[in-house]
C-alpha positions as CSV (number, residue, x, y, z in Angstrom):
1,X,21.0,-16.9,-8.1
2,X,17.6,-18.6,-7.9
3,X,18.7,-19.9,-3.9
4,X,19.5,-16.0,-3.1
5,X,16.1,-14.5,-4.6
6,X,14.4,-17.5,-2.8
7,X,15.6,-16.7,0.7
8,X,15.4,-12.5,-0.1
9,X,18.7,-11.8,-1.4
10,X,18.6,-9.5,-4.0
11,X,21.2,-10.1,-6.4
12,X,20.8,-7.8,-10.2
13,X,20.6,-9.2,-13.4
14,X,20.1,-8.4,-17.0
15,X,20.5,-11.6,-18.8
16,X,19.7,-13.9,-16.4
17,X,15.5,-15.6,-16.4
18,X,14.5,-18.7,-14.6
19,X,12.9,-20.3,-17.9
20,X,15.9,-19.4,-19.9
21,X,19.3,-20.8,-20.7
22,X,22.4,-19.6,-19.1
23,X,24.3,-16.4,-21.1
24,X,26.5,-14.5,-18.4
25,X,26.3,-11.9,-20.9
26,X,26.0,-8.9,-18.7
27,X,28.2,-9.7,-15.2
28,X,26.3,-7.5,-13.4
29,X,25.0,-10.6,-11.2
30,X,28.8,-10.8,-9.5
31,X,28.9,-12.2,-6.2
32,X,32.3,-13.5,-4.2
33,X,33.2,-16.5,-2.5
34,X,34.1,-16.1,1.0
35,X,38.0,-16.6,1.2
36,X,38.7,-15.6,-2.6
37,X,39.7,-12.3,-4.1
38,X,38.1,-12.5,-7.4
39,X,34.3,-12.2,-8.1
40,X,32.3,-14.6,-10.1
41,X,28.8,-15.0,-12.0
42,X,25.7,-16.1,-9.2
43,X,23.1,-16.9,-12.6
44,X,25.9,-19.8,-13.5
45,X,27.2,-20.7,-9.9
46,X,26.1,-24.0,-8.7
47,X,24.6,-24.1,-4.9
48,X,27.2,-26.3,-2.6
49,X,27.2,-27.4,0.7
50,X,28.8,-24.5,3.0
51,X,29.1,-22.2,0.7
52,X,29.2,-18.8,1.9
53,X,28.7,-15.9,-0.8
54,X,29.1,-12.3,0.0
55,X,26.7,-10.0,-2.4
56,X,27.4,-7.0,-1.1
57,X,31.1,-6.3,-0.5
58,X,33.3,-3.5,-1.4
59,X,34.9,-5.7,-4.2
60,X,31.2,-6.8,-5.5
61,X,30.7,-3.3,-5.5
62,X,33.2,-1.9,-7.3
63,X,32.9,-4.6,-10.2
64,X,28.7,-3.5,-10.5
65,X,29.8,0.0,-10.6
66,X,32.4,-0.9,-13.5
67,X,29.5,-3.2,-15.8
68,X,27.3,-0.3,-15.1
69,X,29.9,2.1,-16.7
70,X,30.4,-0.3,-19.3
71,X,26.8,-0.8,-19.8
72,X,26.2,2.7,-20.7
73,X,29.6,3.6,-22.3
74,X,27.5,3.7,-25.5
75,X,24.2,3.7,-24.4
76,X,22.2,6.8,-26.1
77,X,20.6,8.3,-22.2
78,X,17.3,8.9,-24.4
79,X,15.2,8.3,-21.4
80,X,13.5,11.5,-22.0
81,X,11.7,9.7,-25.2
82,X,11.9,6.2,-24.5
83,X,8.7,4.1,-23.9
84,X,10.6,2.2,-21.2
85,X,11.2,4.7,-18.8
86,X,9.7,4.2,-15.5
87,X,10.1,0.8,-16.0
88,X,14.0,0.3,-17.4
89,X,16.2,-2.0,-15.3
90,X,18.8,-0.5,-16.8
91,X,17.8,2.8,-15.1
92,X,16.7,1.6,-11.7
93,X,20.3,-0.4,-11.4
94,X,22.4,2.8,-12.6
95,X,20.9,4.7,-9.9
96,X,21.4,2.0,-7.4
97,X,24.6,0.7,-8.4
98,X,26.5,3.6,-10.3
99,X,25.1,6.9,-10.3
100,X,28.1,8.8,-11.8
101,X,28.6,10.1,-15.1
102,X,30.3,8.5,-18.1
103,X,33.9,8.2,-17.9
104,X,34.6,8.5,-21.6
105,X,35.0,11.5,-23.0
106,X,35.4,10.0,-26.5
107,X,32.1,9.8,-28.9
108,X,29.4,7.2,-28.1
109,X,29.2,4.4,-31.1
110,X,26.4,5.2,-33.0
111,X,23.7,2.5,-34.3
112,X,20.4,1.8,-35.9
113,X,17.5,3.2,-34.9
114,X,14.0,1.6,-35.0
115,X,15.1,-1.2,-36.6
116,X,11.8,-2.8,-38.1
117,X,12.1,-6.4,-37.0
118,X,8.4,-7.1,-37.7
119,X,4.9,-5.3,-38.0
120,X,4.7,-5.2,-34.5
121,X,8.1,-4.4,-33.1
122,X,10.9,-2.1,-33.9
123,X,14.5,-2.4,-32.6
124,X,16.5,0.6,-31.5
125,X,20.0,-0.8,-31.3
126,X,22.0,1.8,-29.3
127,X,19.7,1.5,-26.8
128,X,20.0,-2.9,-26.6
129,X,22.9,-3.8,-24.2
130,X,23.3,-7.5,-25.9
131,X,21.4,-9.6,-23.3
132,X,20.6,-12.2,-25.5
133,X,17.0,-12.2,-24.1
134,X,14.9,-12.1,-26.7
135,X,16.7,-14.4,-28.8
136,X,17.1,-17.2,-26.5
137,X,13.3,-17.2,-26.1
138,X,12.6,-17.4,-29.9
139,X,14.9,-20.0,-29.2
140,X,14.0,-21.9,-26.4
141,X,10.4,-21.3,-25.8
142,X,8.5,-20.2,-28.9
143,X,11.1,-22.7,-30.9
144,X,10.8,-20.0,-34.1
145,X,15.0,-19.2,-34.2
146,X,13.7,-15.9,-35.7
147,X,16.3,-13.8,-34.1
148,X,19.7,-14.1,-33.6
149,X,23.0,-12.0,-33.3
150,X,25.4,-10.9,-36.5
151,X,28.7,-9.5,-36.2
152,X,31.0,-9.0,-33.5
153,X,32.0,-6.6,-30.0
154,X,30.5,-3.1,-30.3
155,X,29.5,-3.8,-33.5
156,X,26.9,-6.8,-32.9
157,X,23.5,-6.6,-33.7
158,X,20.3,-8.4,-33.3
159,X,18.5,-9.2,-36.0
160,X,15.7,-11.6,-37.5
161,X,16.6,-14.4,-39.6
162,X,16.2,-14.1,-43.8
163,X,14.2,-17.5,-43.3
164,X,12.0,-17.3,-40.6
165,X,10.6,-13.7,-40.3
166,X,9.3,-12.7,-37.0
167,X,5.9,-12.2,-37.9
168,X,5.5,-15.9,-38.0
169,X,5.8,-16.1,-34.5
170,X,2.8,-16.3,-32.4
171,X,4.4,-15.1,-29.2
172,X,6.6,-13.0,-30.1
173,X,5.3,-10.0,-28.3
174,X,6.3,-11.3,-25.5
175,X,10.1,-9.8,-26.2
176,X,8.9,-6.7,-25.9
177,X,8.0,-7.2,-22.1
178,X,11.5,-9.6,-22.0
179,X,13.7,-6.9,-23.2
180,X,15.2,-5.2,-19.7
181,X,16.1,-1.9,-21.7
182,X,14.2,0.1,-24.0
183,X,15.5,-1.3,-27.1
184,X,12.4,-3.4,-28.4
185,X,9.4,-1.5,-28.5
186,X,6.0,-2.2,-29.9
187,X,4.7,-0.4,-32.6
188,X,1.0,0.2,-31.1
189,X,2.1,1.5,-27.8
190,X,4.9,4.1,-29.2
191,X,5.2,7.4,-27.8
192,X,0.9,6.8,-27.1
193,X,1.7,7.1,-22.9
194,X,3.9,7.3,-20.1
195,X,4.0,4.2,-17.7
196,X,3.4,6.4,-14.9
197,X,0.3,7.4,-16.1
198,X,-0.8,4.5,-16.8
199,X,-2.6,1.6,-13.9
200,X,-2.4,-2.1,-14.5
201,X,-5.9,-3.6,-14.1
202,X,-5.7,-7.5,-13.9
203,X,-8.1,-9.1,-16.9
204,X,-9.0,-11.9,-18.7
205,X,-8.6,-12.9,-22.3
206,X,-11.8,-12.8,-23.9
207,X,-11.0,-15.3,-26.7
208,X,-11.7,-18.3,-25.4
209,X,-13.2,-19.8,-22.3
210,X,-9.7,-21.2,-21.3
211,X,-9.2,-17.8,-19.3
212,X,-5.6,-16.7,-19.7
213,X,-4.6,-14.1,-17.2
214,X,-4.1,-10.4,-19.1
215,X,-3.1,-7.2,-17.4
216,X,-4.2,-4.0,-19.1
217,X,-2.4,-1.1,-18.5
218,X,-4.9,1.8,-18.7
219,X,-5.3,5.4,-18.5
220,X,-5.8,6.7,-15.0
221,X,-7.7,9.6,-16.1
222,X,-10.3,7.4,-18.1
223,X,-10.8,3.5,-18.8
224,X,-9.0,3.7,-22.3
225,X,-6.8,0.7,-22.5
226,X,-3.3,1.9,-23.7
227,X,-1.6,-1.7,-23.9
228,X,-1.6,-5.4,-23.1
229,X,0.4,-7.3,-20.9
230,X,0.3,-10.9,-19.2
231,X,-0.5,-10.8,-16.0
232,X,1.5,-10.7,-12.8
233,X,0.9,-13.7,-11.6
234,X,2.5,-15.1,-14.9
235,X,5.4,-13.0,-14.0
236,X,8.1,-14.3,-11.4
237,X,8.9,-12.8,-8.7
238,X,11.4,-10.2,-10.4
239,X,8.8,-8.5,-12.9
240,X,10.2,-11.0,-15.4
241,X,7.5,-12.1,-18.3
242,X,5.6,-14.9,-18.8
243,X,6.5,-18.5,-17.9
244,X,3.2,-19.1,-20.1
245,X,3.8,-16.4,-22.6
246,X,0.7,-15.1,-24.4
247,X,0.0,-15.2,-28.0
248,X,-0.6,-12.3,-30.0
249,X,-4.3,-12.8,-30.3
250,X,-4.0,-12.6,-26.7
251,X,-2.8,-9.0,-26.3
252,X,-4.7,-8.1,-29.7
253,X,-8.0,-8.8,-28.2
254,X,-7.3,-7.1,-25.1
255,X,-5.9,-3.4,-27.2
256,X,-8.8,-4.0,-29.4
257,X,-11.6,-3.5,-26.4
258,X,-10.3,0.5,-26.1
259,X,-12.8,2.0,-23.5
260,X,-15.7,1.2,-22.5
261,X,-18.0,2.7,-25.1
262,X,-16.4,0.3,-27.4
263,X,-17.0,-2.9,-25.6
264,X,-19.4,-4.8,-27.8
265,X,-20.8,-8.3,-26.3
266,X,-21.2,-11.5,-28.4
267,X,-24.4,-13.5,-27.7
268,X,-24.6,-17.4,-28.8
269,X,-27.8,-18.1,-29.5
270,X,-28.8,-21.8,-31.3
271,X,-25.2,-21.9,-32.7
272,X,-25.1,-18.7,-34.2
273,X,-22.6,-15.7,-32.4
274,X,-24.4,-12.2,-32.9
275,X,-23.7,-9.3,-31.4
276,X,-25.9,-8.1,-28.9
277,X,-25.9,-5.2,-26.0
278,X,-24.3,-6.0,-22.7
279,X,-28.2,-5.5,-20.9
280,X,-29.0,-8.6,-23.0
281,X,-26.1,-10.5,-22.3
282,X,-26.4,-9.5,-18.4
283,X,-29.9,-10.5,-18.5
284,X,-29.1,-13.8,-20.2
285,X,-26.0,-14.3,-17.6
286,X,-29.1,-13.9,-14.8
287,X,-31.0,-16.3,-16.3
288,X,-28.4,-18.5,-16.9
289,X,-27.3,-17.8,-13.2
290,X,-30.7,-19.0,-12.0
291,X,-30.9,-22.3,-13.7
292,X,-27.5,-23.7,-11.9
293,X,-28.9,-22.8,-8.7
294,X,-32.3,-24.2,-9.3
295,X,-30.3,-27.1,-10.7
296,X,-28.2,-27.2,-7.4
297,X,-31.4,-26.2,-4.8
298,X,-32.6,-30.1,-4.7
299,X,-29.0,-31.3,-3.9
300,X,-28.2,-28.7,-1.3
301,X,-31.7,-29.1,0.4
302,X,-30.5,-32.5,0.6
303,X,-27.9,-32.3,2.6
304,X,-29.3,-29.7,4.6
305,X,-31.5,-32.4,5.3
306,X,-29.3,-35.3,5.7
307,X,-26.9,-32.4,8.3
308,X,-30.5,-32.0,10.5
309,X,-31.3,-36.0,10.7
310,X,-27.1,-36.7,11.9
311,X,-27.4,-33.6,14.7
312,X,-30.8,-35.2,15.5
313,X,-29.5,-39.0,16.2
314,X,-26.6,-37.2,18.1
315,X,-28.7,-35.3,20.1
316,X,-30.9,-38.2,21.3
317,X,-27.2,-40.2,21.7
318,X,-25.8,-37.6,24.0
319,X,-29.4,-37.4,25.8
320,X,-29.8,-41.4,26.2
321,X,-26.4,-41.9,27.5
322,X,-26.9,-38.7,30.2
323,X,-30.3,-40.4,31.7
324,X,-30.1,-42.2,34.9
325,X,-31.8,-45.7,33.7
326,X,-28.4,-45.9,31.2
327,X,-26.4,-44.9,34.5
328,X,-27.8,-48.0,36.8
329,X,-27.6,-50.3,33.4
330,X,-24.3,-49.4,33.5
């Protein structure tokens, strides 16, 4: 998987991250082995010397188009009100991949909707396809085991552990960007915007001076910040989150600056943070500004200086060795 995307090879995935643990939950990476009938896994396929892989053939094809039927066999096609359209995977492959109807004529299993799995996040189970996602990361990054997965076949559901509630964990926003379906939304953001509507303005998180990379996703009519993200550039290379996830204060901070008539600047003055109009803190950032380069004038006059003494003593090398007395000494 990881060799393919590397060298431009674009092979689909649902369950599949680069910080995560194997699943093979979803099949829909399926690739075949030159020479073999049968189609296999790429996210748990180990990279060999000549091995040839064909991601595109008619058998490859045919197997997507039958995980993509699968996928939606009970899948609720609520785009029209879910947050994640625009941005579903699940969307982009069935157009890509599948683009017929449902098969099944029988009813669709029904499920719970908006689960509350915390104060922040609700689950809508008939829309989750069982990637095991989010619960490998509260696994295997955050290290809370808050989530997890009960029962069994079409009747398995994700849910929090009795003993470690979700709300506990510091990152656990960061599912929300994880999930690849609509199925764990954030209770701020719901039904507040359309994606499309919306323009990502890279940002930085204002509660510290460590700097973590934030993208707000804004209004394009006005500056009114409509959610928090991280960043791109702590995405990988397939729109996946964070490899450094960020923390709820994080993406709090962020929705809490809404436009900017709200912004409110924080002076520190003699120890003591007060809150102040951004023309004082510009004007203290310009005075501040001025002191580093009045610190830095005397050393860079200095090696201005030391520049004009070396292209002097060149200049009179290159002039004594050109004269005609060095010539006849020579």
């Amino acid at each position: 998987m990881q060799a393919a995307l590397a060298h431009g090879f674009y092979i689909p995935y649902f369950c599949w991250h680069p910080e995560l643990s194997v699943a093979g939950n979803c099949r829909i990476c399926c690739v075949q082995v030159e020479g073999r009938s049968w189609v296999e896994i790429a996210c748990n396929m180990p990279v060999a010397e000549g091995l040839r892989v064909l991601t595109d053939s008619d058998a490859v094809k045919a197997y997507r188009k039958s995980i993509m039927q699968l996928m939606t066999l009970n899948h609720p096609v609520d785009c029209g009100i879910c947050d994640k359209a625009g941005e579903c995977t699940l969307q982009d492959y069935h157009y890509k991949y599948n683009g017929a109807p449902s098969m099944s004529r029988d009813a669709k299993v029904r499920s719970t909707k908006f689960h509350p799995l915390s104060e922040r996040i609700v689950l809508d189970n008939e829309r989750c396809i069982l990637c095991s996602r989010c619960v490998r990361f509260t696994r295997e990054i955050s290290k809370s085991n808050a989530l997890g997965i009960i029962q069994r076949g079409d009747a398995s559901l994700v849910r929090a552990a009795e003993d470690r509630p979700l709300d506990a964990d510091p990152y656990s926003d960061n599912i929300i960007d994880l999930c690849p379906v609509g199925a764990l939304l954030s209770r701020p953001f719901l039904y507040k915007a359309r994606v499309w509507y919306l323009k990502p303005t890279p940002s930085v998180c204002p509660g510290c001076a460590r700097g973590c990379t934030v993208a707000d996703l804004a209004s394009q009519a006005g500056m009114e910040a409509q959610r928090a993200r991280p960043a791109p550039e702590r995405q990988d290379r397939a729109r996946d989150p964070a490899r450094e996830p960020a923390s709820q204060r994080t993406l709090d901070l962020q929705q809490g600056a809404r436009s900017r008539a709200d912004l409110r600047a924080s002076a520190r003055d003699a120890g003591d943070a007060e809150r102040a109009s951004p023309s004082i803190c510009l004007r203290r950032i310009e005075a501040a500004r001025r002191l580093i380069e009045g610190a830095q004038a005397p050393r860079r006059a200095g090696v201005e200086l030391g520049l004009q003494r070396r292209a002097r003593r060149v200049r009179s090398r290159r002039l004594a060795d050109a004269s005609p007395l060095s010539s006849k000494q020579d």
